[in-house]
VEXLUM-541444 format. One line per 4 residues: number of its first residue (from 1); for each residue x, y, z of N, C-alpha, C. Coordinates in steps of 0.05 Angstrom, whole numbers, plus 32768, in hexadecimal, padded with zeros to 4 digits. Layout:
% VEXLUM-541444
NUM	X/Y/Z/X/Y/Z/X/Y/Z | ...
//
This chain:
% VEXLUM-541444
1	8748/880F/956E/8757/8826/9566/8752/883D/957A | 8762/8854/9587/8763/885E/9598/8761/8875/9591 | 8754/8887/9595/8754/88A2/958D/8760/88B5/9582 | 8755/88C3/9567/8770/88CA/955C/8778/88E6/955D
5	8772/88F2/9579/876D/890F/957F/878F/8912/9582 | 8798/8901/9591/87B8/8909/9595/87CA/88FB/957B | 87C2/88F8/956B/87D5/88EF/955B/87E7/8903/9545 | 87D7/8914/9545/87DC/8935/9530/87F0/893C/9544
9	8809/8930/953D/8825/8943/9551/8838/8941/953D | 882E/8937/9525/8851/8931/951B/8862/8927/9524 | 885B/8907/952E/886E/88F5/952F/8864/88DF/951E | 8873/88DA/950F/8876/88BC/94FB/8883/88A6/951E
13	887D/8891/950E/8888/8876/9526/889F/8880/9538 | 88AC/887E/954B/88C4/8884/954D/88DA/886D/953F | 88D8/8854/9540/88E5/884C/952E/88ED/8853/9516 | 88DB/885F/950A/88E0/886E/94EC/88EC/8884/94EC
17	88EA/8893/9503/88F4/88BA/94FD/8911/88B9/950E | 8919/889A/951B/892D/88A5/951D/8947/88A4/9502 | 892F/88A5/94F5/893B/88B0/94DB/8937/88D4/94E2 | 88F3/8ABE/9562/88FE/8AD9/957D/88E4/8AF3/957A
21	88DD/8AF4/958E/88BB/8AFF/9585/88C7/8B1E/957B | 88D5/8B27/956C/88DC/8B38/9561/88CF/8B47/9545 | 88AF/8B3D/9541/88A3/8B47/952C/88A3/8B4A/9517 | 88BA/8B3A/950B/88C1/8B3B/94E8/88AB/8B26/94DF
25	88A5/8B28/94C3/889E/8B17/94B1/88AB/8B0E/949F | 88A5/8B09/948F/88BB/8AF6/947C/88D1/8B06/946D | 88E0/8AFC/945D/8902/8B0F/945D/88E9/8B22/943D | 88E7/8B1F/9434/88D8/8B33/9425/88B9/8B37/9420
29	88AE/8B40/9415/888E/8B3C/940F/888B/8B4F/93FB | 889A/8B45/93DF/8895/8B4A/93C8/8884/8B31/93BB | 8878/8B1B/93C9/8878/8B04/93B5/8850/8B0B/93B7 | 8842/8B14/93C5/8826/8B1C/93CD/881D/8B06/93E0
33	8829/8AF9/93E5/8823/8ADE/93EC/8823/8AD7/9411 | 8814/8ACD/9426/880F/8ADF/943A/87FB/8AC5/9449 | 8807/8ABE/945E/87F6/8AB3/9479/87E0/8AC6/948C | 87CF/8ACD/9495/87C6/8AE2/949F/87B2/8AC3/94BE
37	87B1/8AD5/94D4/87A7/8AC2/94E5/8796/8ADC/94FA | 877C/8AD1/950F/8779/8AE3/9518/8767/8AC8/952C | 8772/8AC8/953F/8775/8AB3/9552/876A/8AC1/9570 | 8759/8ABC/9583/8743/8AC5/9595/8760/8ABC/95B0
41	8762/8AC4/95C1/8770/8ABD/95DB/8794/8AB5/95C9 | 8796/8AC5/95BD/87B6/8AC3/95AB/87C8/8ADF/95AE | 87BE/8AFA/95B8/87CD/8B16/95C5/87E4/8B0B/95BA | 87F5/8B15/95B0/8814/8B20/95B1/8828/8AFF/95B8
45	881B/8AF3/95AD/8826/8AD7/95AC/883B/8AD0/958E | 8852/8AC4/958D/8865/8AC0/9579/8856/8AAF/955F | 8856/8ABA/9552/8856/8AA6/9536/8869/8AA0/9524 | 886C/8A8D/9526/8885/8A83/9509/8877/8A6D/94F4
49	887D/8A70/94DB/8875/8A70/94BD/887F/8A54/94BE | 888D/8A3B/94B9/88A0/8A29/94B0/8891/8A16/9493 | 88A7/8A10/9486/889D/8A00/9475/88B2/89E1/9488 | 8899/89CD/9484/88A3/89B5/9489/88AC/89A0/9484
53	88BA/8989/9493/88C5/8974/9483/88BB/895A/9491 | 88BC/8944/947A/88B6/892E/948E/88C7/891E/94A9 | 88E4/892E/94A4/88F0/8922/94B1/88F5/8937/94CD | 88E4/894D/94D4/88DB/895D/94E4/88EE/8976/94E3
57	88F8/8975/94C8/890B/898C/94C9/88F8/89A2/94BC | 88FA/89BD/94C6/88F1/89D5/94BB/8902/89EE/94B0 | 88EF/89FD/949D/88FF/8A15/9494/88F0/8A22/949B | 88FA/8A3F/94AC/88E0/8A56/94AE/88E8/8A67/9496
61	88CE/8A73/9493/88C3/8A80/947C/88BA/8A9F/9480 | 88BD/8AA0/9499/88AC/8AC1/94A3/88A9/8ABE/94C5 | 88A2/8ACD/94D4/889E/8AD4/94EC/888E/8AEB/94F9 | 8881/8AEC/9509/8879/8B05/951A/886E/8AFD/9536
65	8863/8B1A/9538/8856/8B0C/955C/8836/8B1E/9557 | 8823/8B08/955A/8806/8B18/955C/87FD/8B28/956B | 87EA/8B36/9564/87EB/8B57/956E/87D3/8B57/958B | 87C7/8B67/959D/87C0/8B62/95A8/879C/8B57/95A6
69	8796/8B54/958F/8784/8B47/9584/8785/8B2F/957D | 879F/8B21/957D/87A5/8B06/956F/87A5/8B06/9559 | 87AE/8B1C/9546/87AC/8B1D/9522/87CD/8B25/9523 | 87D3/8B0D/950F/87EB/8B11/94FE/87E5/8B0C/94E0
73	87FC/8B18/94D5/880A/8B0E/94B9/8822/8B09/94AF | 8828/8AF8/94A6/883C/8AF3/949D/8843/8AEB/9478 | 8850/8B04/9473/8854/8B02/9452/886D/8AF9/944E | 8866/8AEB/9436/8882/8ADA/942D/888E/8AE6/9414
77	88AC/8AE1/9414/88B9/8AEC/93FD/88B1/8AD4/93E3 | 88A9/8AC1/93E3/88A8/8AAF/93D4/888E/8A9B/93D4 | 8881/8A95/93B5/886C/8A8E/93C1/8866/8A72/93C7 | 8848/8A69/93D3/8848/8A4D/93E4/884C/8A43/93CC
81	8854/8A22/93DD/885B/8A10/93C0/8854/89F4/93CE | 884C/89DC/93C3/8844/89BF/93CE/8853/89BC/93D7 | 884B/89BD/93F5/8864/89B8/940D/8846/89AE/9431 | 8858/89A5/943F/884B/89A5/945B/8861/89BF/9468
85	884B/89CF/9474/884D/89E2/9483/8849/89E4/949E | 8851/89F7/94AE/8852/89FD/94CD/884B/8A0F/94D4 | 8839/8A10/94EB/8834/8A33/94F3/8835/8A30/950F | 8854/8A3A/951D/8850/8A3A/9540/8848/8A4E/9546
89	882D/8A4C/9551/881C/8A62/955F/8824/8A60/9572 | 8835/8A75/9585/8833/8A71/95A4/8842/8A5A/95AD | 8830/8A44/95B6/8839/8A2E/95C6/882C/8A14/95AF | 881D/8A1E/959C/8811/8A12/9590/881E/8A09/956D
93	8815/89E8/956B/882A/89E2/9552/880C/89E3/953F | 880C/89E4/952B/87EF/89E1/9506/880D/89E1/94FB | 8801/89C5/94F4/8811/89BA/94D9/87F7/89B3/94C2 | 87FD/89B5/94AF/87F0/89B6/9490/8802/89B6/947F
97	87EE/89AD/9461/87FD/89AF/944A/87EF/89BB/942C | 8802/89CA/9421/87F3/89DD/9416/87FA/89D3/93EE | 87EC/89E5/93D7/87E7/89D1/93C7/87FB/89E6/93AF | 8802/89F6/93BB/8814/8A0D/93AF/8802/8A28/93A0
101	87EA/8A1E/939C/87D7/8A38/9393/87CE/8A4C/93A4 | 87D8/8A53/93BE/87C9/8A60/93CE/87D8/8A7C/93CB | 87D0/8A91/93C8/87D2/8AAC/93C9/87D7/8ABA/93E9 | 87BD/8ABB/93F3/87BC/8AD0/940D/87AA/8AB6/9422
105	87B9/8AA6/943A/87AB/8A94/9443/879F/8AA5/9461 | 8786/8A9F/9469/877C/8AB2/9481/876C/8A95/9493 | 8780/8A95/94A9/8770/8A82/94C1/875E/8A94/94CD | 8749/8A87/94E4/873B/8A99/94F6/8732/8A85/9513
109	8739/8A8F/951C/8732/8A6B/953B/873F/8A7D/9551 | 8745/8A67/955B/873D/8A64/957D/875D/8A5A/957E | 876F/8A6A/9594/878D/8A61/9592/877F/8A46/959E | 8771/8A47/95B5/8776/8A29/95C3/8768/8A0D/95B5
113	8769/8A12/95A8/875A/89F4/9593/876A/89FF/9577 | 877F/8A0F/9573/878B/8A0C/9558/8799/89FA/9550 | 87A5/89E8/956A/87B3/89D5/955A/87A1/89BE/9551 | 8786/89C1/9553/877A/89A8/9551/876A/89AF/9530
117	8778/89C2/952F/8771/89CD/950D/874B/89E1/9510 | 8749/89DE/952C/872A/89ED/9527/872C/8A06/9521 | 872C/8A0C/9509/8729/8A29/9503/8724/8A31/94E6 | 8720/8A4A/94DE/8718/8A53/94C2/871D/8A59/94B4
121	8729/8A44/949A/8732/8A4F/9484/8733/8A58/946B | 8741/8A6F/9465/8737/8A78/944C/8753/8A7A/943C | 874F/8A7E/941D/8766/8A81/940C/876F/8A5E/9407 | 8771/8A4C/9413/8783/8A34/9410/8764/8A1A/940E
125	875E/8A0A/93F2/874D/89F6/93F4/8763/89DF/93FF | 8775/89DF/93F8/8789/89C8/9405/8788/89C5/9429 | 878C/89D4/942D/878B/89E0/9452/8775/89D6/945A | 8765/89E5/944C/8742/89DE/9453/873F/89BC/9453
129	874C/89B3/943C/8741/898F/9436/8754/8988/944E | 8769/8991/945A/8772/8987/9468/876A/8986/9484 | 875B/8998/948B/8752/89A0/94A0/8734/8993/94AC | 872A/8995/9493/8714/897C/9496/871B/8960/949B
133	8729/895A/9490/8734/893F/9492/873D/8932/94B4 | 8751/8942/94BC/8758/894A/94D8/8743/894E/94EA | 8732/895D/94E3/871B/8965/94F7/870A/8946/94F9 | 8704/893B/94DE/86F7/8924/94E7/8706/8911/94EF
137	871A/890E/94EF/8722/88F5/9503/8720/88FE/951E | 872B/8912/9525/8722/8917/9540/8718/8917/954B | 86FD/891B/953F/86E8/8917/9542/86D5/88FE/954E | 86E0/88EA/953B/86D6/88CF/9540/86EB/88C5/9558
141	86D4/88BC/956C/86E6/88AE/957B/86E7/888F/957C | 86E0/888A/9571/86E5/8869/9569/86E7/8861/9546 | 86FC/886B/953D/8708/8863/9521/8705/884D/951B | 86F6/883A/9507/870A/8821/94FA/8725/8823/94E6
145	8736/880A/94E5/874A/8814/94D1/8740/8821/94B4 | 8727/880F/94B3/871C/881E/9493/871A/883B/9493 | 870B/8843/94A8/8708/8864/94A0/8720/887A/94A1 | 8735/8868/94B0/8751/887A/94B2/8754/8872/949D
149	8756/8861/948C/8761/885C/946F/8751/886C/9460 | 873A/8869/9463/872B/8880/944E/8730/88A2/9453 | 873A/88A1/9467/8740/88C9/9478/8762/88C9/9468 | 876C/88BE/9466/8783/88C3/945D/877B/88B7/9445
153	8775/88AC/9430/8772/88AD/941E/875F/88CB/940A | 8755/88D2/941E/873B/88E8/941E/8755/8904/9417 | 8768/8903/941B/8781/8913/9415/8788/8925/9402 | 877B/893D/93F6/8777/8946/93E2/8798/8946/93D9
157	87AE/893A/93DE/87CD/8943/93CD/87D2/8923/93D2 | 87EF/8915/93C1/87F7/8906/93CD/8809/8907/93DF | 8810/8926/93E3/881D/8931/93F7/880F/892D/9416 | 87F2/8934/9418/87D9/893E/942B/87DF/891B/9435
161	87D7/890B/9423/87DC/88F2/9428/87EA/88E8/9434 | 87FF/88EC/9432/8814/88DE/9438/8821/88E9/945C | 881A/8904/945A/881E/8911/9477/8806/8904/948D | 87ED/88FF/947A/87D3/88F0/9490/87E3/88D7/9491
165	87E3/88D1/9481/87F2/88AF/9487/880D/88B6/949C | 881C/88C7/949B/8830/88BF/94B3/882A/88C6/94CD | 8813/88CD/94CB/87F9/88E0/94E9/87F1/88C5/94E9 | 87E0/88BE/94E1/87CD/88A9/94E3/87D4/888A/94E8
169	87E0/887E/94D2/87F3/8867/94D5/8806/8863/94E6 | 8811/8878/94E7/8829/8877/94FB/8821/8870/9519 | 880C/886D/951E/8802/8863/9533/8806/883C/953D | 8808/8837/951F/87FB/881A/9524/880A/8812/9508
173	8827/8827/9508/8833/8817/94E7/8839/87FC/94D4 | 883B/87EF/94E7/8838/87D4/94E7/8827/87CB/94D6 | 880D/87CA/94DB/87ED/87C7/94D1/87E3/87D4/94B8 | 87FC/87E9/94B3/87FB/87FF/94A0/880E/87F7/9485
177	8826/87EA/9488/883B/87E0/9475/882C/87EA/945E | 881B/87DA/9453/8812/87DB/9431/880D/87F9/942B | 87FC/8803/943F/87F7/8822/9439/8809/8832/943B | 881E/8832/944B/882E/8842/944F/8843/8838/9433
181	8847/8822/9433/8856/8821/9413/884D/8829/93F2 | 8823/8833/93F0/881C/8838/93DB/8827/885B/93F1 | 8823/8860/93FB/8828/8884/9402/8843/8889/93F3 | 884C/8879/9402/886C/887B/93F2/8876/8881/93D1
185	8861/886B/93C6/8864/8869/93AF/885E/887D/9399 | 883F/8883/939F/8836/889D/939A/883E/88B7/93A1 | 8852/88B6/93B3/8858/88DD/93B5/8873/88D8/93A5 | 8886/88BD/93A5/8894/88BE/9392/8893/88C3/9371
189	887E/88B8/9369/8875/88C6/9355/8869/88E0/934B | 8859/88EA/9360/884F/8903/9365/886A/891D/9368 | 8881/8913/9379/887D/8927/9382/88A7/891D/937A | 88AE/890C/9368/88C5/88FF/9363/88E1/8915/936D
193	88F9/8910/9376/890D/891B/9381/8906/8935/938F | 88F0/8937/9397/88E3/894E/93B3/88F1/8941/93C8 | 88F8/894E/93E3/88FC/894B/93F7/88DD/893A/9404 | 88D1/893D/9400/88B7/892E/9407/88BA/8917/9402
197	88C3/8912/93E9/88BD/88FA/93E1/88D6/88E6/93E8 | 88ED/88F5/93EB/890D/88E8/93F2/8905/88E0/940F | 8901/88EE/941C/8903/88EB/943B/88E8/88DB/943E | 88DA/88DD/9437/88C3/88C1/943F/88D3/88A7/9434
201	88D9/88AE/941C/88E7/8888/9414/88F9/8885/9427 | 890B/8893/9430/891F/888D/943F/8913/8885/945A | 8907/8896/9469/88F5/8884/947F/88E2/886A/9478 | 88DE/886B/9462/88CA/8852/9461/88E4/8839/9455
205	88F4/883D/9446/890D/8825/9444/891C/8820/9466 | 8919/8838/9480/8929/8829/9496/8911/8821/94A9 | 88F2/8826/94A4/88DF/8817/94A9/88D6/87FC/94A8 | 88E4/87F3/948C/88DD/87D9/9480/88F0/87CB/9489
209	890D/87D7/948D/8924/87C4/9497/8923/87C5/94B3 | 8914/87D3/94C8/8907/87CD/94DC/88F6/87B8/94E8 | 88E9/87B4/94CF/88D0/8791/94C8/88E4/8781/94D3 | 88ED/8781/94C0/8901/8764/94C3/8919/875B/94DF
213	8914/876F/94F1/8927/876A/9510/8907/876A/951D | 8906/874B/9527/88EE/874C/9535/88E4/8755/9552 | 88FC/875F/955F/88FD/876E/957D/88F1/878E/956D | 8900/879B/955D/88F6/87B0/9551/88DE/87AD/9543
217	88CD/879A/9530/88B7/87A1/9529/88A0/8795/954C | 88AB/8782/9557/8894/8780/956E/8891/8798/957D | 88AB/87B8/9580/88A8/87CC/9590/889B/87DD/9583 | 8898/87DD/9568/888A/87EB/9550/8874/87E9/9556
221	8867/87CD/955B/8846/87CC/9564/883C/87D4/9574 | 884B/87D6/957D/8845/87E9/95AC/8849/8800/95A0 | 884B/8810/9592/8857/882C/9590/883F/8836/9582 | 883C/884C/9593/8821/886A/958B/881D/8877/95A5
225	880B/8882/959D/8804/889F/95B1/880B/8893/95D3 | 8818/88AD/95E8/8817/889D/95F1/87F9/88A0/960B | 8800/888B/9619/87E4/8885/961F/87E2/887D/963B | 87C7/887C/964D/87D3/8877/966D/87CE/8853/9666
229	87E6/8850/9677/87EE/8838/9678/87FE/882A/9675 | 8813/883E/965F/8825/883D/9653/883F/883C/9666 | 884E/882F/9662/8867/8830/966B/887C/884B/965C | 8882/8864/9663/8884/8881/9660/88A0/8876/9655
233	889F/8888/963F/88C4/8886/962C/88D7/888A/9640 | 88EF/8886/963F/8900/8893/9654/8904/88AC/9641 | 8913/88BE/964D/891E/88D4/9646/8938/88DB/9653 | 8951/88E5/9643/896E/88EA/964C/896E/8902/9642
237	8974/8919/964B/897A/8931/964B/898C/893F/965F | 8997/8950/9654/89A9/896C/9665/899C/8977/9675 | 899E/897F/9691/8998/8997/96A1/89AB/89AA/9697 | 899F/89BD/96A1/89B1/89DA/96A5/89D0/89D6/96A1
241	89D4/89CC/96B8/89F2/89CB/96BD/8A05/89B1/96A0 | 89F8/89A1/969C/89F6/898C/9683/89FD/8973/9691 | 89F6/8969/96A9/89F3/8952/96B0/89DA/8948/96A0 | 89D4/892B/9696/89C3/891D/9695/89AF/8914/96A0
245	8994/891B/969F/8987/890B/96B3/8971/8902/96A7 | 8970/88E5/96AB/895D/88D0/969B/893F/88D5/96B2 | 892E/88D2/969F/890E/88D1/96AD/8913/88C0/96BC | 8919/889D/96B1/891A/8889/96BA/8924/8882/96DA
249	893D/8895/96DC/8944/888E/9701/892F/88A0/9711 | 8911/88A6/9708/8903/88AC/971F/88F1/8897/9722 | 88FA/8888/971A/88E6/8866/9717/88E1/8864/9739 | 88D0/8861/9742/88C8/8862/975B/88B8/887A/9771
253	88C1/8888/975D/88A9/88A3/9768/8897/88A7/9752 | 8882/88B0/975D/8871/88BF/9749/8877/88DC/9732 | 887B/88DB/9720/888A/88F0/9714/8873/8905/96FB | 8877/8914/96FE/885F/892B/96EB/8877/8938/96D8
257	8872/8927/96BD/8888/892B/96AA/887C/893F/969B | 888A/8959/969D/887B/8979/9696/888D/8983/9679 | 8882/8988/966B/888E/8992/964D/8887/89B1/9655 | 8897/89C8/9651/8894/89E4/9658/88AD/89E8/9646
261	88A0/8A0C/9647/88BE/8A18/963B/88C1/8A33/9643 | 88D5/8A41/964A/88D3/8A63/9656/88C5/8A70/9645 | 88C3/8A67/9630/88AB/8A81/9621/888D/8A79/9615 | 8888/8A67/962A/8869/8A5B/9628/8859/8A6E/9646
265	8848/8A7B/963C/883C/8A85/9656/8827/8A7D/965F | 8819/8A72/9654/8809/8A57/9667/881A/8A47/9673 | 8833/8A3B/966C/8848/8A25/967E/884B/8A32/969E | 884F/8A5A/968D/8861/8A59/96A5/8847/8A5E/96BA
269	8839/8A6B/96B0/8817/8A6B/96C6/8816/8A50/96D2 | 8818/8A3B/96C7/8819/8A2B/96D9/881A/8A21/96E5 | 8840/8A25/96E9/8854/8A1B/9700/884A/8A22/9710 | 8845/8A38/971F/883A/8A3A/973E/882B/8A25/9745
273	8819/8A13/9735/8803/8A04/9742/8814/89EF/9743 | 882B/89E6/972D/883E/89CC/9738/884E/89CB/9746 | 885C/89E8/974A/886B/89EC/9765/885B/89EE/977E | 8842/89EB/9780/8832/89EA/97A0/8833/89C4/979E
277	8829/89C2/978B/8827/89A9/978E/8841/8997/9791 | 8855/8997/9786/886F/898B/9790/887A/899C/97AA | 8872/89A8/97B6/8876/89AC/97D0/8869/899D/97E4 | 8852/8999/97DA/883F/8990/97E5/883F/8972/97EA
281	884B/8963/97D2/884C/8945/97D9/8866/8934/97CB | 8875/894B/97C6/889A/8945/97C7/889C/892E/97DF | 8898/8937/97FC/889A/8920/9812/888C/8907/980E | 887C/88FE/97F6/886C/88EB/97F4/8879/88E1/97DE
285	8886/88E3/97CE/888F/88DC/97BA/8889/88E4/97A0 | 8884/88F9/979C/887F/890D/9783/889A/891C/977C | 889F/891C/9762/88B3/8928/974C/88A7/8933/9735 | 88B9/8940/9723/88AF/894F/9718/88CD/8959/9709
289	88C5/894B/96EB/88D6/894E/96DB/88D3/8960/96BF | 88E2/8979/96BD/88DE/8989/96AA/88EE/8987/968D | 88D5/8981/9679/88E7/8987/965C/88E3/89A5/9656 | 88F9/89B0/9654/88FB/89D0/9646/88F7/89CD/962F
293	88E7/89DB/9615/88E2/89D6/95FC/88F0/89F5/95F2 | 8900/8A03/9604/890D/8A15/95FB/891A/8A1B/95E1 | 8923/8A30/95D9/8932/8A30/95BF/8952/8A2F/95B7 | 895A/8A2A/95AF/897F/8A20/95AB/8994/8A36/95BE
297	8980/8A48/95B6/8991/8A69/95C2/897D/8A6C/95D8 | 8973/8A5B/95EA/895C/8A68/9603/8960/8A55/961E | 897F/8A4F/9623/8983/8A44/9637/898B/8A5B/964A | 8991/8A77/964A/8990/8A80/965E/896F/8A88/966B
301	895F/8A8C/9657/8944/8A8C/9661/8932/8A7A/966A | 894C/8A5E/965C/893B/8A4A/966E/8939/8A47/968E | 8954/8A50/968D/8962/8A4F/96A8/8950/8A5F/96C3 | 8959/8A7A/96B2/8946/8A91/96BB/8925/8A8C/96C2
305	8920/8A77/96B4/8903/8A75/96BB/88FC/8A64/96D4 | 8914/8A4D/96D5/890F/8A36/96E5/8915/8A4C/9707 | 8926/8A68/9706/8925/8A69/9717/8911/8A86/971E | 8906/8A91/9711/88F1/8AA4/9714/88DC/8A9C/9724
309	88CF/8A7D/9710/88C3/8A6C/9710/88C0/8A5A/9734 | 88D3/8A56/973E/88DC/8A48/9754/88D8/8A2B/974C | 88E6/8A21/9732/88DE/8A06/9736/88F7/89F8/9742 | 88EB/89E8/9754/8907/89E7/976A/890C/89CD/976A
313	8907/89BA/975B/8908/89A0/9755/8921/899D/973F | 8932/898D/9743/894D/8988/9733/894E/897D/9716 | 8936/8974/9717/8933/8966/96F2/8921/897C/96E1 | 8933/8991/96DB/8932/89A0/96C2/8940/8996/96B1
317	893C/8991/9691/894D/8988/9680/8942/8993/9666 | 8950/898E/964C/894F/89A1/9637/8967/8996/9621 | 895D/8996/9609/896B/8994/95F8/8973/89AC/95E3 | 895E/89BE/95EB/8962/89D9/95DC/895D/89DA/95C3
321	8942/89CF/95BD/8944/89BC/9597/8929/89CB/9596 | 891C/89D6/95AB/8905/89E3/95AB/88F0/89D0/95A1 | 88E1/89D7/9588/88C3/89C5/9584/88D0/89A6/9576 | 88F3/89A6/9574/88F9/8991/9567/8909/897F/9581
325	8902/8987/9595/890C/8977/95B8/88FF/8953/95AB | 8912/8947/95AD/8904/8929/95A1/88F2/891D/95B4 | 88F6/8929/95CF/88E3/8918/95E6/88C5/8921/95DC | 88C0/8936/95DC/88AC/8948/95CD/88A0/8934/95B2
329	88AF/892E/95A1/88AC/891F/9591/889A/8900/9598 | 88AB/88F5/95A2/889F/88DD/95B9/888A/88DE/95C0 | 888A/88F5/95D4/8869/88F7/95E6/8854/88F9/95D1 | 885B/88FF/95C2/8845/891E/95A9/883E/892F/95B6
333	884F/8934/95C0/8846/8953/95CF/8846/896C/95BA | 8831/8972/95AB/8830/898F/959C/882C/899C/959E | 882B/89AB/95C4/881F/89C1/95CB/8829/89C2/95E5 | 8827/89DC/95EE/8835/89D8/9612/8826/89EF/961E
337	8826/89E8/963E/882A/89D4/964A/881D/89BB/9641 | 882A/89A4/9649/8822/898C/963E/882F/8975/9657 | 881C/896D/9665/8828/8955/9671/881F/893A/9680 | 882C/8924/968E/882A/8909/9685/8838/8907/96AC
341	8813/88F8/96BD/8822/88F4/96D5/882E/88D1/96D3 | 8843/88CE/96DB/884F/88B2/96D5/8854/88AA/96F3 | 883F/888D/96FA/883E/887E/970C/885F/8874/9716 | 885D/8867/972C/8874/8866/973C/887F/8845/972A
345	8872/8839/9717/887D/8829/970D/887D/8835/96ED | 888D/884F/96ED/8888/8851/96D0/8872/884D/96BE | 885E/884B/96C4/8847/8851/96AF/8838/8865/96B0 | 8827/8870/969F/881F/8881/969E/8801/8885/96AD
349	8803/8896/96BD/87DF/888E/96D0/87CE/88AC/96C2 | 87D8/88BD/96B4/87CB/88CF/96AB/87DA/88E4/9695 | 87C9/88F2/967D/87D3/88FF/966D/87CE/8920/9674 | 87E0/8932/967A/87D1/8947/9674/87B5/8953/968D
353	87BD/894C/96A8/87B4/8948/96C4/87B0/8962/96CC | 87AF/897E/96BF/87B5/8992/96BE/87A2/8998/96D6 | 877D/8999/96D8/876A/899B/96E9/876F/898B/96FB | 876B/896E/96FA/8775/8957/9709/878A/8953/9721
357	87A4/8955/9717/87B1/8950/971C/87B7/8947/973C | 87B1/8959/9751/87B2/8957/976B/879D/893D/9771 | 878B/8931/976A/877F/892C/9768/8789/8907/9765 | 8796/8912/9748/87A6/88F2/9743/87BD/88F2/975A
361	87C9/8905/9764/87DD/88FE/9776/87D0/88F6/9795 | 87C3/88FF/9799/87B4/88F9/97B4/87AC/88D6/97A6 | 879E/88D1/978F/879D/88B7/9790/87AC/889E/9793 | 87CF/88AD/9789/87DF/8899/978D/87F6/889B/9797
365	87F1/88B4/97AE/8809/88BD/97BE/87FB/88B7/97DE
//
């Protein structure tokens, strides 16, 4: 079993799922009820509130931008209720699930390890059981299946449950069937004509009819995090102008497949070091393909950025779906910058090369 540090992105199998820093908070704050966060290297960074779905759809709930301390709040007109929740910090995704008793919830951490849940919570025991849970798998770097069964069973909701199980299983769903059909069963009862509970049966009934086409359950077993070695998803997306351009026709160069967005400022810090470097060994066979994780309405800033930026390489592309970009999905990419250098035969020779990187290209350029 392979480490389960990248698997907290919120992707269920892909077979299965293919089933404005403007300072407001939530549309009222008569209900008392209130997110509060105070996050170390987080200055004046966007926050948005979402309540979540399994099928990766969200509702936001509130908004602001943290202050130059990294302390926000966000009050809600309505109060929490048993649901999985979202908090985009910045560049950063914390997903959790809460038990509907929480009043006034107060994080305290470190933006750069927030998505890995390291931080301090108060107001929410649900959050907390969840957070522990999370923390120890990541922890362990050599899992057996038993103790992932016991970590997601360890689930204080059958809600909590059922979201570790599509983190955890979803790795190796296959191997998982029986469990993933008692998860099923139990939030149906728990949690009967919820959106929770509809949309998991419904992914777990085009899961099971998946079993049965044996080209689709043998690609089901190859499928999880991805990994070096790996033969890299393709990807088809729009440039700017809306031509198509598939990852796949750079099959023969070395390619540094880069997830960024114009309003990530670590991304755009950067670019300068990947623009020296694709100058630098463009004549050798280096490319350099950009996913924009931009927002629906942020294609002129995408634009704007690629050329502030000087990225002078032709594979910019974008779907404009922002944290719901499905390539994003794929990779598990739940944070940016985020990226994946891909060998001249399509596989993957490194994750996330950020220090490295020149380093791996001098090795195979």
């Amino acid at each position: 079993m392979k480490k389960i540090k990248s698997l907290f992105t919120f992707i269920f199998p892909v077979i299965v799922l293919f089933i404005a820093c403007n300072g407001q908070s939530g549309l009222g704050s008569q209900s008392g009820h209130a997110i509060k966060g105070t996050f170390s290297n987080a200055a004046n960074l966007q926050v948005v509130f979402e309540q979540a779905f399994l099928d990766r759809q969200t509702t936001e709930l509130g908004k602001t931008t943290s202050d130059a301390n990294g302390n926000f709040e966000i009050k809600l007109d309505k109060p929490f209720e048993e649901a999985l929740y979202r908090i985009q910090l910045g560049s950063k995704l914390i997903y959790f699930t809460l038990d509907g008793n929480e009043n006034i919830i107060e994080l305290k951490g470190d933006f750069n390890t927030a998505d890995k849940l390291d931080f301090e919570v108060s107001g929410s025991k649900s959050l907390q059981c969840y957070k522990d849970i999370v923390q120890g798998l990541i922890s362990n770097p050599s899992p057996t299946p038993e103790s992932i069964k016991n970590a997601v069973q360890s689930g204080c909701s059958p809600l909590m449950r059922t979201f570790l199980g599509t983190q955890v299983y979803g790795q190796n769903a296959v191997s998982y069937v029986e469990e993933l059909k008692a998860l099923n069963k139990e939030l149906s009862d728990a949690m009967p004509g919820s959106r929770y509970a509809t949309d998991f049966s419904s992914m777990m009934t085009k899961f099971e009819a998946s079993m049965k086409q044996p080209q689709a359950a043998s690609a089901q077993q190859q499928s999880g995090p991805i990994q070096v070695g790996m033969v890299a998803p393709d990807i088809a997306l729009p440039d700017p102008g809306g031509k198509i351009r598939k990852l796949s026709s750079l099959r023969g160069k070395v390619v540094l497949l880069d997830f960024w967005a114009s309003w990530c400022g670590p991304c755009r810090r950067e670019n300068p070091h990947v623009v020296a470097l694709y100058k630098k060994y463009k004549s050798k066979g280096f490319e350099v393909y950009s996913v924009s994780l931009d927002r629906p309405d942020g294609k002129d800033k995408w634009i704007q950025a690629i050329k502030q930026d000087g990225l002078i390489w032709d594979n910019h592309v974008s779907d404009l779906k922002f944290w719901n970009c499905e390539p994003a999905g794929v990779y598990g990419v739940h944070s940016i910058p985020n990226t994946f250098l891909i060998g001249k035969d399509g596989k993957i020779i490194a994750v996330n090369p950020r220090n490295t990187l020149e380093q791996e290209l001098a090795k195979v350029l």
